[in-house]
C-alpha positions as CSV (number, residue, x, y, z in Angstrom):
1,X,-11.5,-8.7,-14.0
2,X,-12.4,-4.7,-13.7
3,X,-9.1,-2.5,-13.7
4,X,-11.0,-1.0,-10.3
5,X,-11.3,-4.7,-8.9
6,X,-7.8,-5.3,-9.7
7,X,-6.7,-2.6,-7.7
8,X,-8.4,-2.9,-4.9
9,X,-6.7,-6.5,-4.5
10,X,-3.6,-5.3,-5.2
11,X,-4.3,-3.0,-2.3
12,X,-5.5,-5.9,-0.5
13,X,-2.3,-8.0,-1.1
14,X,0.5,-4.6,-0.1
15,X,-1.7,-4.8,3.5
16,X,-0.9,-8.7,3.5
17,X,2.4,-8.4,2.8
18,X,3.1,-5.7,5.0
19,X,1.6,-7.7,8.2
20,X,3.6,-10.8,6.8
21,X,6.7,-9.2,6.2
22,X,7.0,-9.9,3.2
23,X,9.2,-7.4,1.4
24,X,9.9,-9.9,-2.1
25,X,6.4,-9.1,-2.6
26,X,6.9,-4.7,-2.3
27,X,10.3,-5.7,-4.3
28,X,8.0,-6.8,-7.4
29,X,5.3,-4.4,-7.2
30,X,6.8,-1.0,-6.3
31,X,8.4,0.8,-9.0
32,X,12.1,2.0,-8.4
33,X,11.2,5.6,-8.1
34,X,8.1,4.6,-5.9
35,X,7.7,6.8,-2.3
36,X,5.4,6.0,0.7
37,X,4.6,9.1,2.9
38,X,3.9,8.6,6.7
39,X,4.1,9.6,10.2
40,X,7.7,8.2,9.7
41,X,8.6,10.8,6.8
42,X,9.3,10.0,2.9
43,X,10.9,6.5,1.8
44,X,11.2,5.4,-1.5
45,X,12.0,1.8,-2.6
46,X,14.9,1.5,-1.2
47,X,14.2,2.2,1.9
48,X,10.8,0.4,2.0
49,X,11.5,-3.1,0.9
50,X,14.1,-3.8,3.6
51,X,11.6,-2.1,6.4
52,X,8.8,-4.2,5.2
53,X,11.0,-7.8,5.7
54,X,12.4,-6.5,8.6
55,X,8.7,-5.9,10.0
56,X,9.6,-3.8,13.2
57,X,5.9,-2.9,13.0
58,X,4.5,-5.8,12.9
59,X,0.9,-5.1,11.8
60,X,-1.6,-8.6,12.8
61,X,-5.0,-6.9,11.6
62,X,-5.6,-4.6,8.7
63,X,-9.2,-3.3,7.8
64,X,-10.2,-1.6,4.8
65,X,-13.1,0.5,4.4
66,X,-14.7,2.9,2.3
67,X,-12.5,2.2,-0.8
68,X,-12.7,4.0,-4.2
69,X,-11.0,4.1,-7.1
70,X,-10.6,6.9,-9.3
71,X,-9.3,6.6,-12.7
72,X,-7.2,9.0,-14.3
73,X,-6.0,7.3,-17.4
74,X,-6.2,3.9,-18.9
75,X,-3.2,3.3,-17.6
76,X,-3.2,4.8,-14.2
77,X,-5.6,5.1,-11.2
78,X,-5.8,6.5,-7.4
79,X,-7.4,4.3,-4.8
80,X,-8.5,5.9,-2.0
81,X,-9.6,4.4,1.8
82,X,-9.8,4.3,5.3
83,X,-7.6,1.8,7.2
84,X,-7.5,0.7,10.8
85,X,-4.8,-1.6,11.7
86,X,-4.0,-3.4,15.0
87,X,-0.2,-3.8,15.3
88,X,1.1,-7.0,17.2
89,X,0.8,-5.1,20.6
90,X,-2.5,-4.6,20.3
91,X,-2.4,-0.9,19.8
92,X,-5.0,-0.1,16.8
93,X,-4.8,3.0,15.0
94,X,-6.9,4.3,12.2
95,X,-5.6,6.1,8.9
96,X,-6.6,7.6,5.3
97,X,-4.8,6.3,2.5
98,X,-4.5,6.9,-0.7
99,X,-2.1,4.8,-3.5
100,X,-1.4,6.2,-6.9
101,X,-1.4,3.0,-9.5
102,X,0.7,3.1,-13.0
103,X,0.3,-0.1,-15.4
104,X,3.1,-1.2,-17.4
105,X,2.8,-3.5,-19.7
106,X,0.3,-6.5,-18.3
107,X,1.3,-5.6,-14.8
108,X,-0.2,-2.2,-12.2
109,X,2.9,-0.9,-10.2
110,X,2.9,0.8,-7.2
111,X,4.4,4.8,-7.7
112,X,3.1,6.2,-4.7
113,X,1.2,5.8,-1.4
114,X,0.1,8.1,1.7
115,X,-1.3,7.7,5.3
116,X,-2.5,10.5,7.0
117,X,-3.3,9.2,10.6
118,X,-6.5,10.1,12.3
């Protein structure tokens, strides 16, 4: 499977577990010095695991569109795209996001990821 490919699943399975509340899954992927950037501030790990289980924002649709990937080693990559995502109210709102990738070893962890809301 392409490293780009890859990614973009990877991406694929954050949005899952983010509208499934499950934070195990952020737990195994982010790395301990990850942060996420959004309308709600910075978070890093710590803070972003526990928020993800708890799932106050329960999200029940997540679209993806215009995706890219941009490599900038062999061992880490950006992916870029725009998201619109219905929460469980049925309030959708659209954002750009971007998530910086780093591979360790067999496995891509997450470092970093941004929404800037439209």
């Amino acid at each position: 499977m392409s490293i780009e490919k890859t990614l973009l699943d990877l991406e694929d399975e954050m949005w899952r577990a983010n509208r499934e509340g499950d934070g195990s899954f952020y737990e195994r992927v982010l790395r301990d010095d990850a942060l996420v950037v959004s309308k709600w501030g910075v978070a890093p790990k710590a803070a972003i695991v526990p928020g993800v289980s708890k799932n106050d924002n329960a999200y029940v649709k997540t679209e993806l569109s215009d995706r890219k990937v941009l490599r900038i080693t062999d061992d880490s990559a950006l992916v870029t795209y725009k998201a619109e995502v219905t929460n469980a109210e049925g309030v959708t709102f659209e954002a750009f996001a971007t998530s910086v990738y780093a591979r360790e070893g067999d496995q891509w962890r997450s470092v970093f990821h941004q929404q800037s809301a439209l």
